[in-house]
C-alpha atoms as an extended CHARMM CRD file, in Angstrom:
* protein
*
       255  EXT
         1         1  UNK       CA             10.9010000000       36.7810000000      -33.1410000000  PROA      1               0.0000000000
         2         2  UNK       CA             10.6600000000       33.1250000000      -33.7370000000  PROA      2               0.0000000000
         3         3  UNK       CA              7.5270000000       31.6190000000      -31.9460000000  PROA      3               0.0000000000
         4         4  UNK       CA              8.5450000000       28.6100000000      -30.0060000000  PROA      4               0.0000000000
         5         5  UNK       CA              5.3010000000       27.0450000000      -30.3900000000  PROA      5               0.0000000000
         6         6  UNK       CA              5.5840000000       27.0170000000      -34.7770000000  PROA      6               0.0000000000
         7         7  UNK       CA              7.8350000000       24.2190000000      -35.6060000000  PROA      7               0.0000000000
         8         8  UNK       CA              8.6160000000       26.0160000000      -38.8040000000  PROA      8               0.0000000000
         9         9  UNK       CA              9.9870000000       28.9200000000      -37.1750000000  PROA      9               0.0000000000
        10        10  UNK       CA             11.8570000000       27.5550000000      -33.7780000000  PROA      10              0.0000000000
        11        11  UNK       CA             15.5510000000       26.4530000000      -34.1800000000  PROA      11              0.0000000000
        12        12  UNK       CA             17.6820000000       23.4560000000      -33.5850000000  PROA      12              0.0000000000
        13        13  UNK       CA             18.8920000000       25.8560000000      -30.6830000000  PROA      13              0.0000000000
        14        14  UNK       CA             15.5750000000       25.9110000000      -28.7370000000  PROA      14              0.0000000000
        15        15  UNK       CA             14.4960000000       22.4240000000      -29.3800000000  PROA      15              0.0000000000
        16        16  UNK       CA             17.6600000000       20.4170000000      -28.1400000000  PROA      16              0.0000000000
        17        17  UNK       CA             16.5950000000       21.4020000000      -24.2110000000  PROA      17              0.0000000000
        18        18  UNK       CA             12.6780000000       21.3510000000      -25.3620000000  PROA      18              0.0000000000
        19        19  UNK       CA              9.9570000000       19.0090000000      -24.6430000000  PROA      19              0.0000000000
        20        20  UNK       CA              7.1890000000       18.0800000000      -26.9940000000  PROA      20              0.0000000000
        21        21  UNK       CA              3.2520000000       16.7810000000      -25.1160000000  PROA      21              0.0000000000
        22        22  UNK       CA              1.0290000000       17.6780000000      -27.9050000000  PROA      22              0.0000000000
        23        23  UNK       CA              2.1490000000       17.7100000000      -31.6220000000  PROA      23              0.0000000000
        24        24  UNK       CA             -0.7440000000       19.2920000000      -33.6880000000  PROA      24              0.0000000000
        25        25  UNK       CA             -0.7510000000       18.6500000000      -37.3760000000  PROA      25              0.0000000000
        26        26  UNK       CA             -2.8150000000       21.1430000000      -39.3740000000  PROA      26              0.0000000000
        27        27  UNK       CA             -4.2670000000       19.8240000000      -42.6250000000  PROA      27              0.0000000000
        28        28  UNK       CA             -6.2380000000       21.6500000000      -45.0700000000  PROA      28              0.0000000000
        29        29  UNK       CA             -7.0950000000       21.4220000000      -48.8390000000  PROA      29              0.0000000000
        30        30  UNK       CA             -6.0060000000       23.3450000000      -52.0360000000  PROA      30              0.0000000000
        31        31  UNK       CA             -9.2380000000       23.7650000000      -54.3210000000  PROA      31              0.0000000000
        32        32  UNK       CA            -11.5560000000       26.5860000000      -55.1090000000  PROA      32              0.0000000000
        33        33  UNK       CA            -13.5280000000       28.7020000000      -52.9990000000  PROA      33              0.0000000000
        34        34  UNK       CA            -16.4700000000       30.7410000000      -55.4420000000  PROA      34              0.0000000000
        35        35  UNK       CA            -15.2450000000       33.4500000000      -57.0080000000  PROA      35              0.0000000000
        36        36  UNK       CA            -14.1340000000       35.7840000000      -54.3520000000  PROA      36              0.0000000000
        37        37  UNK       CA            -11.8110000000       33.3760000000      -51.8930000000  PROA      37              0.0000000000
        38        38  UNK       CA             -8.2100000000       32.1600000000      -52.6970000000  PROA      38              0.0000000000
        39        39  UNK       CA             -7.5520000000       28.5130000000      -53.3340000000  PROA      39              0.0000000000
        40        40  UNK       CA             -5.1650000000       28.4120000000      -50.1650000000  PROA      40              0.0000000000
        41        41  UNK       CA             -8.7320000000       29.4600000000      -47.8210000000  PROA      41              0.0000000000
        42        42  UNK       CA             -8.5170000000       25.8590000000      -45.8910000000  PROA      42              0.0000000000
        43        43  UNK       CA             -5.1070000000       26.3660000000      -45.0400000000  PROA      43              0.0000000000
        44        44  UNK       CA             -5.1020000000       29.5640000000      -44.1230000000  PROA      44              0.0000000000
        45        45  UNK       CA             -8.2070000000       29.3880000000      -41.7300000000  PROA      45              0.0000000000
        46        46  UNK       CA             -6.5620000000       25.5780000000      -40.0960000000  PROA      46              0.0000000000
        47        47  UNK       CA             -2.9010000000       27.3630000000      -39.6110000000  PROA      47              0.0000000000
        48        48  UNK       CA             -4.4220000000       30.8910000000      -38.3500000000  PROA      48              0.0000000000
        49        49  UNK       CA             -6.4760000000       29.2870000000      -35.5500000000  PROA      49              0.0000000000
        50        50  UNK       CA             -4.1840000000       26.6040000000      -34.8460000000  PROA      50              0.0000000000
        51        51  UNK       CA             -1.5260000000       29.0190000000      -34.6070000000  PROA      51              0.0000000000
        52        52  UNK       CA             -3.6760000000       31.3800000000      -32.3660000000  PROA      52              0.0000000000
        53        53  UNK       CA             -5.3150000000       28.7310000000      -30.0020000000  PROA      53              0.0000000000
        54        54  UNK       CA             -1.5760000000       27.0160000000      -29.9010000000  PROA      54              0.0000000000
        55        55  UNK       CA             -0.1170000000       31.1590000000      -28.3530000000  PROA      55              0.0000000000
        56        56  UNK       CA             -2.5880000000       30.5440000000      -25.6220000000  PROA      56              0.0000000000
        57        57  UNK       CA             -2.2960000000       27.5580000000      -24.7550000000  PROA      57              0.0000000000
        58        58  UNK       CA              1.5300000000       27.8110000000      -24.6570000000  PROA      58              0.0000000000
        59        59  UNK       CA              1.3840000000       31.1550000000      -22.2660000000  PROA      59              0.0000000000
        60        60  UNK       CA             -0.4400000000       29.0960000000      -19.9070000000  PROA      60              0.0000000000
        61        61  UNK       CA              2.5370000000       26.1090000000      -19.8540000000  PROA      61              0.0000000000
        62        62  UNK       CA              1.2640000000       23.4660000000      -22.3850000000  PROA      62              0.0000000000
        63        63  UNK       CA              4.7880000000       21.9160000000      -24.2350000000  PROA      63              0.0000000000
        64        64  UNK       CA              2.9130000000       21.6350000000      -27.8350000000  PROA      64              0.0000000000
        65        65  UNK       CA              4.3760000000       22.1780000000      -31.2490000000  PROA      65              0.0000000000
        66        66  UNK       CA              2.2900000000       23.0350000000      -34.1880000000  PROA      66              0.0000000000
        67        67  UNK       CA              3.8120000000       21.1980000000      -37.4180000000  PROA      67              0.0000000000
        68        68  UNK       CA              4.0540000000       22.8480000000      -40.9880000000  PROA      68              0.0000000000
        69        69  UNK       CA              0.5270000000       22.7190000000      -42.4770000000  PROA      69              0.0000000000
        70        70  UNK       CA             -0.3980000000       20.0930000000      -45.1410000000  PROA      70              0.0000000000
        71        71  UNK       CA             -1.6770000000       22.2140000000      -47.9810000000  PROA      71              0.0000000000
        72        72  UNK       CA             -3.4550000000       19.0900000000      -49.8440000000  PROA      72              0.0000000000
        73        73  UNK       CA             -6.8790000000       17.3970000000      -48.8640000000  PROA      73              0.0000000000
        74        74  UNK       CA             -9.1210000000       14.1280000000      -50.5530000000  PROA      74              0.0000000000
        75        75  UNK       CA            -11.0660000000       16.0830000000      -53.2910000000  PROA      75              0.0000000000
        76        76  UNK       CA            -11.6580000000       13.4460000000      -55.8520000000  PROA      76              0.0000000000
        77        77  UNK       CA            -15.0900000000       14.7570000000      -56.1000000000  PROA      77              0.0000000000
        78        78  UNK       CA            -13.6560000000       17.9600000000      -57.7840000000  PROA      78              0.0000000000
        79        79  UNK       CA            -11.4130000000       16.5150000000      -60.1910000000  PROA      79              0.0000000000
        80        80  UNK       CA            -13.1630000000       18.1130000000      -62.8750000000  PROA      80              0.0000000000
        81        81  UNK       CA            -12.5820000000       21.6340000000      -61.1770000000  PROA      81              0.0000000000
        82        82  UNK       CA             -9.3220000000       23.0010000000      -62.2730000000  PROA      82              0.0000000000
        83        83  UNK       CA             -5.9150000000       22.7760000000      -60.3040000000  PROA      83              0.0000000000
        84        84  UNK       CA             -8.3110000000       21.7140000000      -56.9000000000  PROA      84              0.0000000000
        85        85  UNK       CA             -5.2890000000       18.7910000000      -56.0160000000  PROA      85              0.0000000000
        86        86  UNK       CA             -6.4340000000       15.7800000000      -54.8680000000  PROA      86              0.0000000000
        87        87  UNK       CA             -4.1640000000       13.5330000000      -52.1880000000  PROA      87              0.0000000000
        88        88  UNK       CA             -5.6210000000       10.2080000000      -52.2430000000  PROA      88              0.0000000000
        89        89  UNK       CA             -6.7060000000        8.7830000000      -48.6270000000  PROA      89              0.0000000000
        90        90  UNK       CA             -3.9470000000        5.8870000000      -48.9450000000  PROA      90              0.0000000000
        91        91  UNK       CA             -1.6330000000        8.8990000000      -50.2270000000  PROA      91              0.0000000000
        92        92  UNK       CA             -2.6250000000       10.7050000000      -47.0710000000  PROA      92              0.0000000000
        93        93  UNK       CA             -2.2440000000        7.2500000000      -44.5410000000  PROA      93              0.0000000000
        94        94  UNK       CA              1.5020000000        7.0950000000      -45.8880000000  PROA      94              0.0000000000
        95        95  UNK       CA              2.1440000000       10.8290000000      -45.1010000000  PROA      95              0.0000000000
        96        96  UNK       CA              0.4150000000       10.2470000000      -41.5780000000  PROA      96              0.0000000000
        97        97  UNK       CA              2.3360000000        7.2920000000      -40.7840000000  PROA      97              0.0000000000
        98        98  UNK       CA              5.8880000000        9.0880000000      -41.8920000000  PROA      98              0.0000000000
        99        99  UNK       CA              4.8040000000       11.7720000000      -39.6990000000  PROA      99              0.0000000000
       100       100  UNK       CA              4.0920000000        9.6570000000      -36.7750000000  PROA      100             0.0000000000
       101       101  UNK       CA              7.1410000000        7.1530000000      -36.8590000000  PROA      101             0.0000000000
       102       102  UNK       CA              9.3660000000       10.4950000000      -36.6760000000  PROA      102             0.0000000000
       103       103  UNK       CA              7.3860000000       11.2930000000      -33.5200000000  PROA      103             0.0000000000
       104       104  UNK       CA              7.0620000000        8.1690000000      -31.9540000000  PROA      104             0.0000000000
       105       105  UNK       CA             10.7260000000        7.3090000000      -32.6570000000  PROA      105             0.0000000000
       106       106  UNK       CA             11.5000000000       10.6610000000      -30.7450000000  PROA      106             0.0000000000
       107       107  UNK       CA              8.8850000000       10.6550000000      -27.7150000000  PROA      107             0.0000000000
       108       108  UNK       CA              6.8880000000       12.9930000000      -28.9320000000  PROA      108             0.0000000000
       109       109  UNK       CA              3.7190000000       10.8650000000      -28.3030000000  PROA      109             0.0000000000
       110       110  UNK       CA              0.5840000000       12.1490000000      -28.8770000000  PROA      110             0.0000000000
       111       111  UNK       CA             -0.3930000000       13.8480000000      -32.0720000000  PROA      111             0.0000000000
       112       112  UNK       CA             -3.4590000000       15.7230000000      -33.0390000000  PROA      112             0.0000000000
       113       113  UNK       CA             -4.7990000000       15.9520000000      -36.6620000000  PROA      113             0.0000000000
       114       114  UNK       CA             -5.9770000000       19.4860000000      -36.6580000000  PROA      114             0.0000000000
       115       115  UNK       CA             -8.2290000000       19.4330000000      -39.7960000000  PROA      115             0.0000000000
       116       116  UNK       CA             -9.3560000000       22.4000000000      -41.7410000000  PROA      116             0.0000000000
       117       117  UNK       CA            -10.7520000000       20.6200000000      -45.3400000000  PROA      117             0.0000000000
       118       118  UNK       CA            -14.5070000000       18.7060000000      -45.1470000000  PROA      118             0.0000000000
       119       119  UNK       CA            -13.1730000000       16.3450000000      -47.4130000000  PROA      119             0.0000000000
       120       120  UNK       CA            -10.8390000000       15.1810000000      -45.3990000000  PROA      120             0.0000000000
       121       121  UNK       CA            -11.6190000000       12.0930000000      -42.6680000000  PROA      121             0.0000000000
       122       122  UNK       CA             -8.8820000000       11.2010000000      -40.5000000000  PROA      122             0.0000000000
       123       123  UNK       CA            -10.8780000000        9.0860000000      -37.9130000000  PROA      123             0.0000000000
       124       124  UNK       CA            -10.5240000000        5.5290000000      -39.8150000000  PROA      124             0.0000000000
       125       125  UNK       CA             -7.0000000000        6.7070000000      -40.9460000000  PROA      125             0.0000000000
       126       126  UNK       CA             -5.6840000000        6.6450000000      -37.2220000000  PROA      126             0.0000000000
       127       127  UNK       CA             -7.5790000000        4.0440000000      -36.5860000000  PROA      127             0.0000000000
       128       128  UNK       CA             -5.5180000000        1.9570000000      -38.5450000000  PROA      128             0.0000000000
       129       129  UNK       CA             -2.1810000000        3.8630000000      -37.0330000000  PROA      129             0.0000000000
       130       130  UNK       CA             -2.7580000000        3.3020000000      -33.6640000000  PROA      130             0.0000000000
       131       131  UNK       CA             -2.5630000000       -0.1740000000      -34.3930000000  PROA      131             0.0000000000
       132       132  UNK       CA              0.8750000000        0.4290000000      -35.6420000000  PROA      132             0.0000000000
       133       133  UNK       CA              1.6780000000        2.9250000000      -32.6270000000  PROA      133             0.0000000000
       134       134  UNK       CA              0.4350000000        1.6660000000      -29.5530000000  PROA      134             0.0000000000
       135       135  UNK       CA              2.0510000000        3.8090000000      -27.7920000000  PROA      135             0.0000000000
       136       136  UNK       CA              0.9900000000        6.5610000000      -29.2530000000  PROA      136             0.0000000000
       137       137  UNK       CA             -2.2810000000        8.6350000000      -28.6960000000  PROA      137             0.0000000000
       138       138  UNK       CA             -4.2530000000       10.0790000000      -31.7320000000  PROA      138             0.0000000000
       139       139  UNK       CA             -7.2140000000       11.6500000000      -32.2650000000  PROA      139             0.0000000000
       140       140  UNK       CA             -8.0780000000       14.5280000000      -34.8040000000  PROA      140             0.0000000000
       141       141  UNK       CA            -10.6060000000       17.7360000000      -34.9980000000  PROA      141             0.0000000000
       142       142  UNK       CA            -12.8950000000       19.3740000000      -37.1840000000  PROA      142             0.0000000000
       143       143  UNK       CA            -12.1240000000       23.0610000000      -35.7180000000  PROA      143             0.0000000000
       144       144  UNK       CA            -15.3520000000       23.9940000000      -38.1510000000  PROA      144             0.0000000000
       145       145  UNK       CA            -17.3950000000       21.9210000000      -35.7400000000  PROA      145             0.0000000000
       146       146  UNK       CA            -16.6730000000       23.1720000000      -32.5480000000  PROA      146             0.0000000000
       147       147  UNK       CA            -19.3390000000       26.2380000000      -32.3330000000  PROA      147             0.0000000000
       148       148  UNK       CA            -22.5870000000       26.4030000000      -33.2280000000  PROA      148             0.0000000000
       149       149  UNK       CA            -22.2280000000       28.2780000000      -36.8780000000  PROA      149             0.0000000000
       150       150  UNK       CA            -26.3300000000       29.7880000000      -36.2940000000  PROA      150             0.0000000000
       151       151  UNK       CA            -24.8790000000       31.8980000000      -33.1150000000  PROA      151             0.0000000000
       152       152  UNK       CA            -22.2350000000       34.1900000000      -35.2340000000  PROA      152             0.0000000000
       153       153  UNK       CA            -23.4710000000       33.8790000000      -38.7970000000  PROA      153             0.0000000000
       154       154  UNK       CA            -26.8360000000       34.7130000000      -40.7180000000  PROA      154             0.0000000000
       155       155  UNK       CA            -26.8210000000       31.9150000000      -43.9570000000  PROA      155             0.0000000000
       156       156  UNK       CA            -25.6670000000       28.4430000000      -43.4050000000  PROA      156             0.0000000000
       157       157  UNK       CA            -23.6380000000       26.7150000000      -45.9840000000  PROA      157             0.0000000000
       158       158  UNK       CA            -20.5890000000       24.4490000000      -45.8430000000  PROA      158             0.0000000000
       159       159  UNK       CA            -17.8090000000       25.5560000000      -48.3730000000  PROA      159             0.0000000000
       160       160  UNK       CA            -17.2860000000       29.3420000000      -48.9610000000  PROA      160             0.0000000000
       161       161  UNK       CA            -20.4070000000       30.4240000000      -47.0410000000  PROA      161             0.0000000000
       162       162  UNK       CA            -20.8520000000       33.4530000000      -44.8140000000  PROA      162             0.0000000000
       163       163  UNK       CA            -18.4700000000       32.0550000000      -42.0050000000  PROA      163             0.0000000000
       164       164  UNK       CA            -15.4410000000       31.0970000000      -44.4400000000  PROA      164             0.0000000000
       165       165  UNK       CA            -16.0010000000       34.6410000000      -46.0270000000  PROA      165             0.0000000000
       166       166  UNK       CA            -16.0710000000       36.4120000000      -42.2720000000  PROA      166             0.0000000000
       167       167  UNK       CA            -13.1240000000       34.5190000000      -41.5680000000  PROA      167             0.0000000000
       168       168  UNK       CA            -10.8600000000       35.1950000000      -44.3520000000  PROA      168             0.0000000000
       169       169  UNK       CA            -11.5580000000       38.8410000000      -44.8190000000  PROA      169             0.0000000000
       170       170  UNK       CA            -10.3200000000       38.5130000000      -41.1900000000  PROA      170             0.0000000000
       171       171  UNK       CA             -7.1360000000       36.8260000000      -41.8410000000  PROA      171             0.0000000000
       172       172  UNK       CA             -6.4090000000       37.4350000000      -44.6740000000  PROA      172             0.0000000000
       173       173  UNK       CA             -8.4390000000       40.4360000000      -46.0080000000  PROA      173             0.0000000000
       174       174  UNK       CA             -6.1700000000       40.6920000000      -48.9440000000  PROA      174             0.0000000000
       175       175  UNK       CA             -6.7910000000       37.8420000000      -50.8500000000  PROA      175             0.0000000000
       176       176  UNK       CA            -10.5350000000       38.6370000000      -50.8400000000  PROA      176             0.0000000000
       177       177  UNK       CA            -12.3030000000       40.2880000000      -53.6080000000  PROA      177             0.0000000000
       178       178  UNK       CA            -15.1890000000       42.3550000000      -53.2690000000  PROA      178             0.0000000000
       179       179  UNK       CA            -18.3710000000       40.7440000000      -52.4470000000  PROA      179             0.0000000000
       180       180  UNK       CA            -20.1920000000       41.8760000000      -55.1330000000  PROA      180             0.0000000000
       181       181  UNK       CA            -18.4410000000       39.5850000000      -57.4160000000  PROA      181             0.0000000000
       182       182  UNK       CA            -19.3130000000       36.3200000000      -55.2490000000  PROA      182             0.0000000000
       183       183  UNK       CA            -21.6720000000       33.7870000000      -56.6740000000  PROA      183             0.0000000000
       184       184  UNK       CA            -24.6420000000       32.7840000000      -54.7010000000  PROA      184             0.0000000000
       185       185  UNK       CA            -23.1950000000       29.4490000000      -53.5240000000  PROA      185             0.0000000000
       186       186  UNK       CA            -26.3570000000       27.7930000000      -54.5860000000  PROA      186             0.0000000000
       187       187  UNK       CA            -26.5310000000       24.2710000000      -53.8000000000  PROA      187             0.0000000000
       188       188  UNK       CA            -28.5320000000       22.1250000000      -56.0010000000  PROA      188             0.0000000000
       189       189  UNK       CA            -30.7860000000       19.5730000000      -53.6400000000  PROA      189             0.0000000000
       190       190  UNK       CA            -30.4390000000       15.9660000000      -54.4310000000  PROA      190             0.0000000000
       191       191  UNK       CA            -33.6300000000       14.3710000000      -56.0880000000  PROA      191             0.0000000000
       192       192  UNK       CA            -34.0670000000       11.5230000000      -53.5920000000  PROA      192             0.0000000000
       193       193  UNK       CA            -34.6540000000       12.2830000000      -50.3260000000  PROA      193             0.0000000000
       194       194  UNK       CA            -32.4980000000        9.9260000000      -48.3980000000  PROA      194             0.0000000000
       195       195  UNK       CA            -29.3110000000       11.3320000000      -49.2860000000  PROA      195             0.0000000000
       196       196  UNK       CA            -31.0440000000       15.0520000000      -48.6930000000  PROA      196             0.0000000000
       197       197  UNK       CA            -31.8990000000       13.6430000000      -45.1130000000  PROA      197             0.0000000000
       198       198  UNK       CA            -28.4270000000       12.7470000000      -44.2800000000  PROA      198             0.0000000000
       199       199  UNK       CA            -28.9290000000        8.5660000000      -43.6100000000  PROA      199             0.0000000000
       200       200  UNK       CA            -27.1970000000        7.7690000000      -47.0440000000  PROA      200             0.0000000000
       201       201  UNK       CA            -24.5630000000        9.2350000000      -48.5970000000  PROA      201             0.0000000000
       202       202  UNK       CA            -22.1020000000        9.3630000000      -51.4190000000  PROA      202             0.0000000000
       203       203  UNK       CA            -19.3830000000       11.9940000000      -52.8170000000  PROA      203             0.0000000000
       204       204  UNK       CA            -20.9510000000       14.6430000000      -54.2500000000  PROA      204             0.0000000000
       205       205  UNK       CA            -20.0090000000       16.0450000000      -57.5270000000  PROA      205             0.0000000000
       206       206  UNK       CA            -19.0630000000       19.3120000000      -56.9910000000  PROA      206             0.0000000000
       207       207  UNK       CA            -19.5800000000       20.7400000000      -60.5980000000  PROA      207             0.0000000000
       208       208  UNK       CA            -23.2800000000       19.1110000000      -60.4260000000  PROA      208             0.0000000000
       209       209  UNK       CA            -24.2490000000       20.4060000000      -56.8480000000  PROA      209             0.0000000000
       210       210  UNK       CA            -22.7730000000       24.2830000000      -57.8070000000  PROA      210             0.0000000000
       211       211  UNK       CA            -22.2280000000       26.1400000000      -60.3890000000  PROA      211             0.0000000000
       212       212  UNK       CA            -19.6680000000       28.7250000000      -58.3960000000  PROA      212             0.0000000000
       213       213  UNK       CA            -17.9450000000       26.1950000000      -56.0760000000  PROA      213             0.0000000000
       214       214  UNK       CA            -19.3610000000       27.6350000000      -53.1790000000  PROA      214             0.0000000000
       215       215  UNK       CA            -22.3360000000       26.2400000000      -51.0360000000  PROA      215             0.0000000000
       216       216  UNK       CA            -23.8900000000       28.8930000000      -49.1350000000  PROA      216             0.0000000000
       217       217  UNK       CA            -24.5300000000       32.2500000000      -49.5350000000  PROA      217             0.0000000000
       218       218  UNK       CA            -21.5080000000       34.5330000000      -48.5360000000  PROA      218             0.0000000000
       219       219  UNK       CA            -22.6280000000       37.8490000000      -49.0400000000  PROA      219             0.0000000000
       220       220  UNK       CA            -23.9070000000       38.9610000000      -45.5000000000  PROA      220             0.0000000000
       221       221  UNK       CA            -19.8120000000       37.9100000000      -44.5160000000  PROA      221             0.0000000000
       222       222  UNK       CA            -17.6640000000       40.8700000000      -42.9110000000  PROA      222             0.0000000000
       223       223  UNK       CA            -14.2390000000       41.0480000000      -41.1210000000  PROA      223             0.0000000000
       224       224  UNK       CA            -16.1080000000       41.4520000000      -37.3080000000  PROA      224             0.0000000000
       225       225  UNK       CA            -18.1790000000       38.7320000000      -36.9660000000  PROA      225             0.0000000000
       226       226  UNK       CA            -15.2370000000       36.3330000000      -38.6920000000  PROA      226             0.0000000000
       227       227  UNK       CA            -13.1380000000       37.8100000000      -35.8980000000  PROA      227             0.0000000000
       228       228  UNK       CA            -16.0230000000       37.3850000000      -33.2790000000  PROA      228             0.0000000000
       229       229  UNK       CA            -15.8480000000       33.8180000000      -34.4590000000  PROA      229             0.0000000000
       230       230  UNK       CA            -11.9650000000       33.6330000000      -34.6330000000  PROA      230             0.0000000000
       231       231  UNK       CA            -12.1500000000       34.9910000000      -31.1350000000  PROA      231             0.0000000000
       232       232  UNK       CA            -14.3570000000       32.3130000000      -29.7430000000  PROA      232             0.0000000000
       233       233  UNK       CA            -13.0600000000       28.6370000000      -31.1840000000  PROA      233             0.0000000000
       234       234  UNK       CA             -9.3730000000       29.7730000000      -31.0340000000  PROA      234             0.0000000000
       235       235  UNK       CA             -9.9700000000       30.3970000000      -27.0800000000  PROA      235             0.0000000000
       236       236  UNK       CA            -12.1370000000       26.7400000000      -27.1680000000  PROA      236             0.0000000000
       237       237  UNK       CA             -9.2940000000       25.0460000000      -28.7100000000  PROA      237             0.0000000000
       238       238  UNK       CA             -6.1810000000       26.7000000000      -26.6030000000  PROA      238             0.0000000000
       239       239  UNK       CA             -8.2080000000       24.9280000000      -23.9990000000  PROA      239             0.0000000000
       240       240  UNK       CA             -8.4120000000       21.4660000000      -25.6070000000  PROA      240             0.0000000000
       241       241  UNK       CA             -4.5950000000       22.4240000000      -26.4250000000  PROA      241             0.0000000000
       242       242  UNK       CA             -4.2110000000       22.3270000000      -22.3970000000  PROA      242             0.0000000000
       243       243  UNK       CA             -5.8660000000       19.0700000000      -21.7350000000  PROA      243             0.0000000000
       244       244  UNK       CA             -4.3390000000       17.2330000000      -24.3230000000  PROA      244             0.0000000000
       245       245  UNK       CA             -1.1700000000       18.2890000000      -23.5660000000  PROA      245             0.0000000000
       246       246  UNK       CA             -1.2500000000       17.2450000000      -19.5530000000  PROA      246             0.0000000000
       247       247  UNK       CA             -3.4210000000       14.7900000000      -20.5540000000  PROA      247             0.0000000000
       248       248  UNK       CA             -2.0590000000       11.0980000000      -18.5890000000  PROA      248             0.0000000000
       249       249  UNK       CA             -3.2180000000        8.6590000000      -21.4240000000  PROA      249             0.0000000000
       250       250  UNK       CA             -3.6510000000        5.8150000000      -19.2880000000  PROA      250             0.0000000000
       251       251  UNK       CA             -5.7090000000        7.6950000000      -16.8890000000  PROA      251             0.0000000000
       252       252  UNK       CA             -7.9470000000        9.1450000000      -19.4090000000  PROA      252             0.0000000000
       253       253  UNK       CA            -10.8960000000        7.7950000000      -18.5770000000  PROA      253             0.0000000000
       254       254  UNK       CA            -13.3220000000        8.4980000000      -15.3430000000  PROA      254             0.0000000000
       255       255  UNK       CA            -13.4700000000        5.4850000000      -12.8790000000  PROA      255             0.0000000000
């Protein structure tokens, strides 16, 4: 059965009596993951738990509609690792603002940027569209922020670590080769201290900082505690799914 809630599954049928609060725009990255993850792991972990958190959120009456996932992300600091594609930030502003003169042009007027890729930053970009929009309402998520990783998972890391592993051989345990033939996702520390520390920063070169793509060991990763975690932020976001939808824009703020 189509699910009303996927634009790329509904019909013209359903959606000429429907109405539209909330459109959620999932947006990953195509690029590697170590050895053992598929390219595709950013989009599938951004569509699976938008997807999930968006079923909730609809049972309980929120009018939202998840859009067709954008499998590209910014990763001009991997150009030198083969096929990751790169979409430029001004490539990605152009696709944004397509997307959100369709909506605003329809009354579909508030759109969230659900993103799944760390490369990816979305806050100045809507910045500059709500400019364009006024009277639209924008704002975006990092749906890898939204728990505190320490609580479900043993190593940290940031890009095919034990939480991207525990969530894929959830998903999608398919696509997942044994762990035994992972890398160590050992990141290579950056000789001055201030960029270490956080308080400066520039693009890291991801051939330089890893040898396997991967930051973060992934070895301790298994199907239960990636669905623990699944569990958990897809029932966090169904919530902010809720507000958002019902959410009175000019009355969003406490007096």
């Amino acid at each position: 059965m189509p699910r009303p809630y996927l634009l790329a599954e509904t019909n013209y049928k359903h959606l000429q009596d429907a109405t539209v609060d909330l459109a959620i725009l999932p947006w990953g990255a195509t690029e590697a993951h170590n050895y053992h993850l598929p390219y595709a792991t950013d989009n599938i972990e951004a569509e699976g738990i938008a997807t999930e958190a968006a079923r909730q959120a609809w049972e309980r009456g929120a009018k939202i509609m998840v859009l067709p996932t954008i499998p590209f992300g910014i990763n001009t600091g991997q150009a030198d690792i083969f096929l990751d594609i790169n979409l430029n930030p001004t490539t990605q502003l152009a696709i944004l603002d397509d997307v959100a003169a369709t909506l605003d042009r329809q009354g579909v007027k508030k759109l969230l940027v659900f993103n799944g890729h760390g490369g990816n930053s979305f806050k100045v970009l809507l910045k500059e569209l709500g400019l364009r929009y006024p009277e639209m309402f924008f704002c975006t998520s990092d749906w890898f922020r939204a728990l505190d990783k320490s609580a479900y998972f043993t190593e940290g890391g940031d890009h095919a670590d034990e939480m991207e592993t525990s969530l894929v051989l959830h998903l999608r345990p398919d696509l997942v080769l044994p762990l035994e033939e992972a890398g160590a996702g050992r990141e290579h520390k950056h000789r001055i201290a201030a960029f270490a520390e956080g308080w400066v920063t520039h693009e890291r070169r991801w051939s330089r900082v890893t040898a396997d793509t991967g930051i973060g060991d992934p070895r301790q990763a298994t199907a239960e505690k990636g669905a623990r975690y699944f569990r958990d932020v897809t029932a966090k976001f169904a919530d902010l799914f809720v507000e958002l939808a019902a959410l009175k824009v000019e009355r969003m703020y406490e007096e």
